[in-house]
N, C-alpha and C positions, 0 to 999 in steps of 0.2 A: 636668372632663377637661382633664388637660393636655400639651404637644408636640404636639400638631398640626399636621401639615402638610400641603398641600394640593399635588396634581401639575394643571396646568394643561394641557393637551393640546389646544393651535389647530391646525384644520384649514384650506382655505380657503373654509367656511360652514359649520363644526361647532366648538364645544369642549366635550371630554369633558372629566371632572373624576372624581377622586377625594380624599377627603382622610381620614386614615391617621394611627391614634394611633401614632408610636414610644418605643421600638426595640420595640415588637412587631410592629408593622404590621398589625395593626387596622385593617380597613375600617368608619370612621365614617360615611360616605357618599360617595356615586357617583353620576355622573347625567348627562345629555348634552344642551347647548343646539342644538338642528338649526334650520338653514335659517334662517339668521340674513344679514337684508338683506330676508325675504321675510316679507307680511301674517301668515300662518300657520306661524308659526316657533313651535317648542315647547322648551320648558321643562320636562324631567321629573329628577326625581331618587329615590333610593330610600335612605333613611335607617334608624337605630334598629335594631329589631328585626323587620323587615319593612315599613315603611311607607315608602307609596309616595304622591310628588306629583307630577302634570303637570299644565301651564297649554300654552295654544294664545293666543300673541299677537303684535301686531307686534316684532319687535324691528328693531332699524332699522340697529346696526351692532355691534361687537366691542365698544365702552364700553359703551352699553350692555346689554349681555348680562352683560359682568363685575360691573357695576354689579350687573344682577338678582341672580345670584346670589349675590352676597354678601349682599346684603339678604336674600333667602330663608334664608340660613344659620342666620340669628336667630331671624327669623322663624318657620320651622318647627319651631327650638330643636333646631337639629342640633348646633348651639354656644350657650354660654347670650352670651357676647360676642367678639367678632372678635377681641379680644385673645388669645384661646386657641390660636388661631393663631402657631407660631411661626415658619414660613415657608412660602414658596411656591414652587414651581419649576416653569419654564415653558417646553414645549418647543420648541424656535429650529427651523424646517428649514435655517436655511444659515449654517453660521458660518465657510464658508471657510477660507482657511488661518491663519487668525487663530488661532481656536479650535481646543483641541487635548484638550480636557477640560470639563466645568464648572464655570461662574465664575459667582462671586457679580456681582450687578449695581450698575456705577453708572453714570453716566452716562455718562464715557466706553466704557464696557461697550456701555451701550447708542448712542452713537452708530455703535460697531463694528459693531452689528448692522445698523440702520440702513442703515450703505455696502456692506452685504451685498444690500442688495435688490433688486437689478437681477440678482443671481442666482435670487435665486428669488419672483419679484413677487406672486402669488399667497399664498404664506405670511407671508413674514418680516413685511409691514407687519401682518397681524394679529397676530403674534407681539407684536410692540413696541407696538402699542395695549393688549395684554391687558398689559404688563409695565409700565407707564406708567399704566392704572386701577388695576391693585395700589398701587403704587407711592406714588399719590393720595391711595387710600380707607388705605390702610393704613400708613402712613410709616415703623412702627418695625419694620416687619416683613423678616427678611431675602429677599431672590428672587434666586432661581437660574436661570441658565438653563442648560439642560441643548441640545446641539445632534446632530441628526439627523447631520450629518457627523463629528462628531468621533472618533467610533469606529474612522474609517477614513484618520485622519490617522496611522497606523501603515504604509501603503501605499509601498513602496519608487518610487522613479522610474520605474522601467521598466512600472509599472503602474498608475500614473495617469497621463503622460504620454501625449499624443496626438501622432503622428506628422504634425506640422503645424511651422512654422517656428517654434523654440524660443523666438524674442521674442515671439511670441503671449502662450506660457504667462507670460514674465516680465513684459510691462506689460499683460494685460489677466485674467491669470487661470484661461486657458484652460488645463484640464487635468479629470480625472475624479473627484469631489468623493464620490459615494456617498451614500446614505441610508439611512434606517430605522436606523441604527445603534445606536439605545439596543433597537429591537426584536433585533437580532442580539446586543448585550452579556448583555443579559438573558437570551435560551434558551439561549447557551450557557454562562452561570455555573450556571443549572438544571439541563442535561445532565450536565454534572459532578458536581452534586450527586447525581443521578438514578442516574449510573451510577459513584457512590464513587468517584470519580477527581479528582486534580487537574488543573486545567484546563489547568496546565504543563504536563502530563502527553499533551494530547489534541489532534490534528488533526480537525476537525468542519466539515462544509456546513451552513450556516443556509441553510434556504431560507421565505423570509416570502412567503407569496402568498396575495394578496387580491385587488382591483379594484386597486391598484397592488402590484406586486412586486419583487421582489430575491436575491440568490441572493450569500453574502459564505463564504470563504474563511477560515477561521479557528487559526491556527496557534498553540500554547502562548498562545492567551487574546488574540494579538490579528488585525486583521483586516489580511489581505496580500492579498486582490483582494475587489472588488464588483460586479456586474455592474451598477448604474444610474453616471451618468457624470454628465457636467458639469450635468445637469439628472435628474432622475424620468424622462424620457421614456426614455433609453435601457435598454439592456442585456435582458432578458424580454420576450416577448410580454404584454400585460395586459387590462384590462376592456375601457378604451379608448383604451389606447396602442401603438403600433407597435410599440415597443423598436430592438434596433439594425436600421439601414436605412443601405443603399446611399447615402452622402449627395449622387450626382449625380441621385437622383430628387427631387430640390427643386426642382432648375432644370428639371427636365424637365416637372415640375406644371407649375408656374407659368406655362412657354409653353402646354403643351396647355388649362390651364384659363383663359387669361388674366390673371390673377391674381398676388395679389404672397405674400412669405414667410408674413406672417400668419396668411391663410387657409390655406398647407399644413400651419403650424405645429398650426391650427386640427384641422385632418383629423389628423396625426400623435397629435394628443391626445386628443381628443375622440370621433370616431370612427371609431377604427382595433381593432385587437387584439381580442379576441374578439365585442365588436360588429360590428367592420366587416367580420369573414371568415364570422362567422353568420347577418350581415342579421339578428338576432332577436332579441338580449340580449349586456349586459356582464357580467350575474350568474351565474357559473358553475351554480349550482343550475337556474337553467334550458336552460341549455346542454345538460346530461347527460339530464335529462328528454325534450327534443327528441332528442336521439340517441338514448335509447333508444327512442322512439319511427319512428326510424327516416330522422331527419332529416340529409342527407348533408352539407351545412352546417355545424350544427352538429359532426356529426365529426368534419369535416377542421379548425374549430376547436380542439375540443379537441387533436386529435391535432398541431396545430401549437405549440398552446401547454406541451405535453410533451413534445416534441421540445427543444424551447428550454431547454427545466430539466435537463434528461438534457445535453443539449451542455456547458451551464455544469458539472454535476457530475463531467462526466469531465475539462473542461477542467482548474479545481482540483484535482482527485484526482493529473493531473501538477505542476501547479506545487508543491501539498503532498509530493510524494512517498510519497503513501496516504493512509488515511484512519478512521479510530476510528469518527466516528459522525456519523450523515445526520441532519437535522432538519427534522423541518415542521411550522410556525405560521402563523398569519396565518388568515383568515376562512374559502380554500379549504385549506391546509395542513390544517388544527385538523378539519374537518368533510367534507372530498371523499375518501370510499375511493376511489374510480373515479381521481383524480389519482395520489394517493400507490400503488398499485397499477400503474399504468401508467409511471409514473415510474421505477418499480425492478424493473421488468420484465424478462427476460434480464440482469440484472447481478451472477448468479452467480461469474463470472467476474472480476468486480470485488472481490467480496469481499462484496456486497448480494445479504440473500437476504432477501424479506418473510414472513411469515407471515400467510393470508389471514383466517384466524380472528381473528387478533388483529389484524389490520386491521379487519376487519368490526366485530371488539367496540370500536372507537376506542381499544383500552388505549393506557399512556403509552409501554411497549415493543412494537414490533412487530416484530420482525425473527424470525426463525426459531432455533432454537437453535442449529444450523452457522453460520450468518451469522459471517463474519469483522467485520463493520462494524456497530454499531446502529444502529438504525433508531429515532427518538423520535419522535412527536406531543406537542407542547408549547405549554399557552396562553401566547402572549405578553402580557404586563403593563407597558407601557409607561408606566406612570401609577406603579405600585408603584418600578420603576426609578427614575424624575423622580423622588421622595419619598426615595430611598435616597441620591444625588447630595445630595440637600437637608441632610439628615439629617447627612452626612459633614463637609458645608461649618461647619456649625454646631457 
């Protein structure tokens, strides 16, 4: 087997992996290291022709985990040698304004990323240790890093700019950065495909919602607003994030709990957003179950965190000047009728009309047949993307 390339996907204590014969794109195997820092971290992958391998053991940090699995590769004969391998691409969350695309890596590449990490501390250093064990175990191999912001380094001033003293944004950086963006490039080159259209052709809402989410703007193919900002925390209500907030309640914590930014930061992230207004779960699936059961909690959850999706979609629908077709992906996107129903509820008038049937049945089209605007469900493949980026560079 040959061309092989492998999509790297670091979390901050997960990395998914896929690796993908091209140009057909061929899933040769797939698989996801969890809870990685902790005794009973797992190791499972699914290869071949259905076969399947998991291990439960310590892994201790990002080497080694990257270590494992490359070992495993052989080992299971998912590859008969690593050299089969012709690159890897690995996904960066902050490439800042540096990064405008994907770039092959070298060092000075990666020390870019590097002085990236005081934007996003959580990610990026694992990002650069997964790209630096590649890098090790495999030297002649090309890697790519592929960057969560860069898809929205198309964002004119007036909308990333934060209304704050403009020498902020010039010596330190401050401004609205955006993420998930290889997940927005991706369903909306699909949608396109999906509904025969050139994507020149099309004004489209991504909306990515999961335990974190996002909601990006998308005009003739690229992206002119996002709703996450200078960090993940902002913009959507989420599992267990605030989204945007008043930002004089920092200081108003801080005195009422005696306490310094850290810990609000801590609340902001941790547990805020559909956790912190349901007292009961971050995980939408049981959010809806609780309500329907009758739980009043839980509803003013939900119904806050659709609120939030509906504001962002009509906000865009102005800055666009209309709109071709709505999209939802991500965990809750891909699988919550109760969201995507509530979501495009009364917006006949908009041009969004759903069809409950075909909600109900998860088709990839839902919209109704008068619908001015379509409506898609679409699995995001952020792993196939990273491999496609790869693919190109090469």
């Amino acid at each position: 087997m040959n061309n092989i390339v492998m999509a790297v996907n670091a979390g901050s204590s997960t990395i998914k992996f896929q690796l993908f014969e091209m140009p057909s794109e061929q899933v040769v195997a797939k698989g996801l290291i969890d809870k990685i820092g902790k005794q009973d971290a797992v190791f499972s992958i699914t290869y071949g022709e259905g076969k399947k391998f998991s291990l439960e053991e310590p892994i201790s940090d990002y080497k080694s985990a990257i270590e494992n699995l490359l070992t495993s590769l052989t080992e299971l004969g998912v590859v008969s040698d690593l050299g089969e391998i012709i690159g890897v691409g690995h996904r960066v969350a902050h490439g800042g304004e540096r990064f405008s695309q994907a770039t092959v890596v070298t060092e000075e590449v990666l020390q870019e990323i590097v002085a990236q990490t005081e934007l996003a501390p959580l990610h990026n250093p694992a990002n650069v240790t997964g790209i630096k064990t590649v890098m090790n175990t495999l030297p002649d191999v090309c890697n790519v890093a592929v960057f969560d912001t860069a898809f929205h380094q198309t964002m004119k001033p007036e909308y990333y700019l934060y209304a704050i003293p403009y020498e902020l944004y010039q010596k330190y950086g401050v401004r609205r950065y955006g993420f998930h963006g290889t997940s927005h490039a991706y369903v909306a080159e699909l949608c396109a495909e999906e509904l025969g259209k050139p994507l020149s052709d099309l004004k489209v809402i991504s909306c990515h919602l999961g335990s974190g989410a996002s909601i990006c703007a998308i005009d003739s193919g690229e992206s002119v607003n996002t709703s996450m900002g200078f960090t993940p925390l902002a913009g959507l209500m989420m599992g267990t994030r605030c989204g945007d907030i008043d930002p004089s309640i920092s200081g108003y914590l801080q005195d009422k709990l005696n306490t310094d930014s850290s810990q609000v930061q801590e609340i902001y992230n941790k547990e805020s957003g559909l956790l912190g207004i349901s007292q009961l779960s971050n995980d939408c699936r049981e959010i809806e179950l609780a309500m329907e059961s009758g739980n009043l909690q839980a509803q003013l959850a939900l119904d806050m965190f659709v609120e939030r999706i509906r504001h962002f979609i009509g906000s865009y629908m102005v800055q666009m000047g209309g709109l071709d077709a709505l999209i939802f992906t991500g965990g809750i996107g891909e699988n919550s009728r109760t969201v995507r129903s509530k979501v495009t509820a009364g917006l006949s008038r908009l041009g969004i009309e759903m069809d409950d049937e075909r909600n109900k049945a998860n088709d990839t089209l839902i919209h109704s047949d008068t619908s001015k605007v379509s409506v898609l469900v679409l699995n995001t493949n952020e792993e196939l993307m990273i491999a496609r980026e790869v693919y190109q560079k090469l």
